[in-house]
C-alpha positions in Angstrom: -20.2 13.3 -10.9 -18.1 14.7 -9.7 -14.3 14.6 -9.4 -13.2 15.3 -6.3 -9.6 15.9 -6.5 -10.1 19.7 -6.8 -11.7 19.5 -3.0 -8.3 17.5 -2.1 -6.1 20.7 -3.0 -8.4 22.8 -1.2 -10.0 21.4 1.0 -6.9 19.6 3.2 -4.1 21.5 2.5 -5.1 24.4 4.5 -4.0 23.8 8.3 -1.1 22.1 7.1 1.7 24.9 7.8 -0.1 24.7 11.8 1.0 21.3 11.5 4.3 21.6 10.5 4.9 24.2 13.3 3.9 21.0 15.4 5.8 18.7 13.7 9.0 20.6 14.0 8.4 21.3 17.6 8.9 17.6 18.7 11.4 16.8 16.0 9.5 14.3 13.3 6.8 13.2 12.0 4.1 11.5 13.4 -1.8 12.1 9.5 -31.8 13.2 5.0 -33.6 10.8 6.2 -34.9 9.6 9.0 -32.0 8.8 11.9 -31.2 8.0 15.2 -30.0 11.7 16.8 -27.4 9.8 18.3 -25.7 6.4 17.4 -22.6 4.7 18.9 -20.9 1.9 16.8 -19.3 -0.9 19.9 -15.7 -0.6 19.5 -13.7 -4.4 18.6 -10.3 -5.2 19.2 -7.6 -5.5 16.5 -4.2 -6.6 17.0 -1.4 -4.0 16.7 2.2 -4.4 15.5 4.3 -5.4 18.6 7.7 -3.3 19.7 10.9 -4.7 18.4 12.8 -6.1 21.4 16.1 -6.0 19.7 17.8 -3.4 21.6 19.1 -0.2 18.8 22.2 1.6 19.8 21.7 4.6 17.8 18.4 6.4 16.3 17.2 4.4 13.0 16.9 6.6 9.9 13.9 7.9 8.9 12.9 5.7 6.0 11.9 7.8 2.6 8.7 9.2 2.3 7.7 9.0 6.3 8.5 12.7 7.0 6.9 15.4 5.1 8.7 18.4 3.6 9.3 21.3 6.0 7.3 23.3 2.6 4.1 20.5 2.7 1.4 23.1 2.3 3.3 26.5 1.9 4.5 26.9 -1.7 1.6 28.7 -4.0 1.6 27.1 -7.2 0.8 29.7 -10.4 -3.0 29.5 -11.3 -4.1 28.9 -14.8 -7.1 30.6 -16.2 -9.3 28.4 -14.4 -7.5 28.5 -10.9 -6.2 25.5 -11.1 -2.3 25.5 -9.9 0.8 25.3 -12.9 2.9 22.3 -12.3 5.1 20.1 -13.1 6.9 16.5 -12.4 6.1 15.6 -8.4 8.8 16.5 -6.2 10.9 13.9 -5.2 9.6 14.3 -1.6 6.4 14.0 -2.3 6.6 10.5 -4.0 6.7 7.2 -2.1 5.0 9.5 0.4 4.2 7.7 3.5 3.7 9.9 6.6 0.9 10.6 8.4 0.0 14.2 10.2 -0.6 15.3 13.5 -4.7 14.4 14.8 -7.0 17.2 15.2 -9.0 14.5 17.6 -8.4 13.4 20.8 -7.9 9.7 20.3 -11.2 7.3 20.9 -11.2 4.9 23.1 -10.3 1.0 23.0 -7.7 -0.5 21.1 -9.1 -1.7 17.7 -11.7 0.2 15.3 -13.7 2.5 17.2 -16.6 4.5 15.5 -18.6 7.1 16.9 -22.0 8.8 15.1 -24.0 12.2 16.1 -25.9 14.1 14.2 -23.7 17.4 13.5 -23.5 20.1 16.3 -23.5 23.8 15.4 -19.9 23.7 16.3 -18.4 21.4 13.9 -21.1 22.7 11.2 -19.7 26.3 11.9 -16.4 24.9 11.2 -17.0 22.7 8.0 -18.3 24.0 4.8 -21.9 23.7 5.4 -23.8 27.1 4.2 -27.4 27.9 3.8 -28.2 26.6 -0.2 -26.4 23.8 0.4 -28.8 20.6 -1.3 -28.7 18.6 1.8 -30.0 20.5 5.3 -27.3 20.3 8.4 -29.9 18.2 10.3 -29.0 15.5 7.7 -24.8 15.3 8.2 -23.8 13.2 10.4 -20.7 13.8 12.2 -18.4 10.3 12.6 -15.6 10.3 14.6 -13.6 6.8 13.5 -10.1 5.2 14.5 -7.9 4.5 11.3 -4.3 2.8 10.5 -1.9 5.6 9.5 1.2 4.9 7.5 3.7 5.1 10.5 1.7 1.6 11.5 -0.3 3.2 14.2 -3.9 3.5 15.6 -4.7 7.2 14.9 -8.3 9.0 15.3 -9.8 11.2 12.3 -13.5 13.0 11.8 -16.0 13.2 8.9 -19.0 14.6 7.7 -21.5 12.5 5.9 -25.3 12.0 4.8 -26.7 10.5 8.1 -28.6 8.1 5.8 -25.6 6.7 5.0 -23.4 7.3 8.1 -23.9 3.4 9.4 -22.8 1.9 6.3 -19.8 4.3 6.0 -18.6 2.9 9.2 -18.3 -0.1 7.9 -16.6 0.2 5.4 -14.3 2.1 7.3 -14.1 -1.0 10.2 -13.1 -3.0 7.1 -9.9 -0.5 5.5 -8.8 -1.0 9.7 -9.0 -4.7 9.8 -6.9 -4.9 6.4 -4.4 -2.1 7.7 -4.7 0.4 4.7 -2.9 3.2 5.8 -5.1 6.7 5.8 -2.6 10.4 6.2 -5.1 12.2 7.6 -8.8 12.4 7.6 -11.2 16.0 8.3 -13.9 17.9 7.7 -13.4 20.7 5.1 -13.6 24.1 6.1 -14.7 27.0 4.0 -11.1 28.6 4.0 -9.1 25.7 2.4 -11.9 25.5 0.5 -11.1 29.0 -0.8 -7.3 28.6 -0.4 -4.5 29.2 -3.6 -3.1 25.6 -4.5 -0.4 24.0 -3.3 -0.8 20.8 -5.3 0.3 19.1 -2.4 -2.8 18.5 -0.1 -3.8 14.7 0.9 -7.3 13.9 2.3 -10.1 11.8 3.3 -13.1 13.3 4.1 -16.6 13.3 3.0 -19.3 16.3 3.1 -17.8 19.6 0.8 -20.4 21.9 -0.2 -19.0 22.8 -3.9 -20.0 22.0 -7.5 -18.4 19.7 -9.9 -14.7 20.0 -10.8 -15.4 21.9 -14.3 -18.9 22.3 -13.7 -21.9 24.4 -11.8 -23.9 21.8 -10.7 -23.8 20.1 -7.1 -21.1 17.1 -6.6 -22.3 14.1 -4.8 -19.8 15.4 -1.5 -22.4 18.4 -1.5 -25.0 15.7 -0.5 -22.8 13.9 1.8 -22.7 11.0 -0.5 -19.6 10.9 -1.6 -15.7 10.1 -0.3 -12.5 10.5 -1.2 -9.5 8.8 0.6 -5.8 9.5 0.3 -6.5 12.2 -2.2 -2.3 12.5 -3.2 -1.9 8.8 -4.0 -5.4 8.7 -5.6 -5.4 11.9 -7.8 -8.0 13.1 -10.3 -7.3 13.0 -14.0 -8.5 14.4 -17.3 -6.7 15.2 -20.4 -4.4 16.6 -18.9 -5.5 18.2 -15.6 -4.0 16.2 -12.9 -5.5 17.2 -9.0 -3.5 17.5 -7.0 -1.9 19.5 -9.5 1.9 17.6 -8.1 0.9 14.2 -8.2 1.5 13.1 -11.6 4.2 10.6 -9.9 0.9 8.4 -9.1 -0.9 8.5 -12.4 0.8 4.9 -13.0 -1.4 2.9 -11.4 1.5 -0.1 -11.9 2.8 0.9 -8.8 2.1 -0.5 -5.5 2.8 1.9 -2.9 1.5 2.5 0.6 -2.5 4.3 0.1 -2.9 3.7 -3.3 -6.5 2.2 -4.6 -6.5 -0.5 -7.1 -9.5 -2.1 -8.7 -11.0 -5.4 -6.6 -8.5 -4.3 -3.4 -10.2 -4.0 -0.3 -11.3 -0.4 -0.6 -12.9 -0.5 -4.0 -14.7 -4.4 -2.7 -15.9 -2.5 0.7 -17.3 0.0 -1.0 -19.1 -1.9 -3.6 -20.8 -3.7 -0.7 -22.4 -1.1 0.1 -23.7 -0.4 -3.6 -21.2 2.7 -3.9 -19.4 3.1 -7.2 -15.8 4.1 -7.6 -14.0 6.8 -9.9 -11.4 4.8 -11.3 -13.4 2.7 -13.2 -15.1 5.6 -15.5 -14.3 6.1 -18.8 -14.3 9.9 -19.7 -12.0 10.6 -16.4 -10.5 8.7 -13.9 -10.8 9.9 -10.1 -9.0 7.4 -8.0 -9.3 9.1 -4.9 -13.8 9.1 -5.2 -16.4 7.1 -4.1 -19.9 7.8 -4.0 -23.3 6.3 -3.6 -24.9 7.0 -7.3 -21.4 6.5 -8.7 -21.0 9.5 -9.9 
């Protein structure tokens, strides 16, 4: 494999000033094989936190780490001679981080996990990073639109590309992350300008399909297949030596702490996934990628 922290930075970041424009406008913050065409997973109920009904008489404070930075996504970081960004410690705004952006989907229906599963329209493989060359053809991605928990404790709607071989398992695991709560900031598609776009060493993602090689490599990654995920790219960041990506979350690299996102060996995402016979990056040996999992575990 493949690290995939280097499609994090790229791939999520960009969009993320159009959010901010959205966030400051209301004044906080809120994120192959043979296949059925078309497949609906039944939505189930899950219970949601309840209001408070003690009365406030002013506006609570924001707690730390639930808004982002009015610079999430803007400041260019210095590119080394491999184009990776120049960084240093993470920001202090950028640790404990615990907001969730805007939705780019209209919310799915019900009021517990919801899942739904088509076989990718032109539109949404114009938009994603899909390209003839790719190793997988576009009749084989899947496009899954799924309900997730974000970290402001509410129902929030994301989309994904994946190998349509594996879309129905995928689900699953992603009905289980809802059922336990673990909080998600944002999940899309990649498109082929973040791909492209300077770092910002800031970008948080979950998402599946990318059509790119290896970090460090010229071969293919498992997410070029649609067999691969990454989920809360920031908390979950890619090391080796002493490449970190995203390049400003180096506050993470001690996987002592507990926050809000993070993936731990035997927790609930690295257990779901192993259900399905997918391997995760933190337990390899040569790197860690915290963020990855993927289907040959590589």
């Amino acid at each position: 494999m493949t690290p995939c922290g280097s499609v994090s930075v790229r791939t999520y970041v960009a969009g993320v000033a159009a959010l901010l424009l959205a966030l400051s406008a209301c004044g906080g913050a809120p994120e192959a094989g043979p296949s059925p065409a078309t497949s609906a997973v039944a939505p189930s109920t899950s219970a949601e936190p309840s209001p408070s009904d003690v009365p406030s008489s002013s506006p609570a404070a924001a707690k730390p780490g639930s808004v982002p930075p009015p610079w999430l996504g803007t400041r260019v970081l210095k590119e080394d001679a491999e184009g990776y960004g120049i960084a240093g410690p993470t920001p202090k705004e950028l640790r404990h981080r615990a907001w969730t952006l805007p939705d780019m989907m209209p919310m799915l229906p019900g009021d517990g996990f919801t899942a739904e599963v088509d076989i990718a329209p032109d539109d949404v493989i114009a938009r994603s990073t899909w390209v003839p060359g790719c190793p997988v053809s576009r009749r084989e991605l899947a496009w899954v639109r799924m309900t997730f928990w974000g970290f402001d404790g509410e129902r929030h709607t994301g989309e994904m590309l994946i190998n349509a071989r594996v879309a129905e398992d995928v689900v699953g695991v992603f009905r289980k992350l809802y059922e336990a709560r673990f909080p998600i900031e944002q999940m899309d598609i990649a498109t082929k300008a973040s791909l492209d776009a300077p770092p910002t060493g800031d970008g948080n993602g979950t998402g599946g399909f990318v059509c790119r090689p290896t970090v460090g490599q010229t071969s293919f990654s498992q997410h070029a297949y649609g067999l691969a995920i990454d989920i809360n790219t920031f908390q979950n960041p890619y090391v080796k030596g002493d490449r970190v990506i995203p390049e400003l979350a180096r506050w993470y690299l001690d996987r002592s702490r507990k926050a809000p996102g993070m993936i731990h060996a035997d927790d609930v995402v690295v257990q779901a996934f192993a259900d399905i016979g997918w391997g995760w990056g933190g337990d390899w040996n040569s790197l860690k990628d915290y963020q990855h999992f993927s289907e040959n575990g590589t």
